[in-house]
N, C-alpha and C positions, 0 to 999 in steps of 0.2 A: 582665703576661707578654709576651715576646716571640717570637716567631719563631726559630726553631734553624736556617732556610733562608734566610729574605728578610729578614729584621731585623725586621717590621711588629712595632709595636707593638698588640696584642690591647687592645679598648676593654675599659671595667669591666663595660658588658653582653655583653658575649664572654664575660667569664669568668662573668659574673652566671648566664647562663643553662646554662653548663658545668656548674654545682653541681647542674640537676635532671636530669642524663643519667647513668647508672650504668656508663660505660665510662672507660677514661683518654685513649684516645685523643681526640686534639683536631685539625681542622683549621683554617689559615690560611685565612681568609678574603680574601686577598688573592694568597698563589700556591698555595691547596690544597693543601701538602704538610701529610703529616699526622707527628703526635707525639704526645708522652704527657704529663701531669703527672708531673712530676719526685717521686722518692721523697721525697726534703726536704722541697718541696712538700704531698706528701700528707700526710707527719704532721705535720708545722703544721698543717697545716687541721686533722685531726683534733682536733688538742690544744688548739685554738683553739674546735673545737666542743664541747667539754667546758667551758667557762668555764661558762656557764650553770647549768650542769648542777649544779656545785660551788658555784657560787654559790645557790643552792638550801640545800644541806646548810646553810653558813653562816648565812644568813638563820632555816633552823627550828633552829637550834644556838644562836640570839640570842633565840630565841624572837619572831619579827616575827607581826606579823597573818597570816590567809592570804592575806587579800584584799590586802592588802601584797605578800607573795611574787608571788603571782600577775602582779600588777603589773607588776612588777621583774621577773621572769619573761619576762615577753612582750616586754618591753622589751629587756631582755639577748639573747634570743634573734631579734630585729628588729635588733639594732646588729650580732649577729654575722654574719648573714645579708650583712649592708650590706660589713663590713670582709673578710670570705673573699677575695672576686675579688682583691683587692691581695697577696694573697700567693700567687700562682699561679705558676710557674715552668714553663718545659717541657723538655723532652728530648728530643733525635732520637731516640732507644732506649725502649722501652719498661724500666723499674725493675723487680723485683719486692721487694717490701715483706720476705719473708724468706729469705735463701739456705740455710734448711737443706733438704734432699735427698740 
């Protein structure tokens, strides 16, 4: 992720630690100004946190071990955790997710 004001490039623990805050707003840590995750942004990440999840059904669809699933489970859900920050995008505006009103 980048800056929408100063350019600075957001490290991976910027964004890392972004995922356990329940706002979209984001500040630069280098000129403070603040911004949002970008709508694009956010449903990728959503969609991106569903893999696991699907991956799941799959797994008991093939009939795997549980202790299997579980496995691969925790593991899927450790690698997504790892890959999120990289797809973070931001926005000088805050987005909202749906325009009906």
């Amino acid at each position: 992720a980048q800056c929408t004001n100063c350019q600075y490039k957001l490290t991976w623990g910027d964004c890392f630690r972004r995922l356990f805050k329940f706002t979209n707003k984001v500040e630069c840590p280098y000129c403070k100004y603040s911004q949002y995750v970008s709508k694009k942004s956010r449903n990728r990440i959503s969609l991106i946190g569903m893999i696991p999840t699907l991956l799941c059904f799959v797994l008991i669809f093939f009939e795997f071990k549980t202790k299997s699933i579980i496995a691969i489970e925790v593991v899927g859900y450790l690698l997504t955790f790892l890959v999120l920050p990289l797809f973070y995008e931001l926005s000088s505006e805050e987005e909202l997710i749906s325009n009906s009103a």
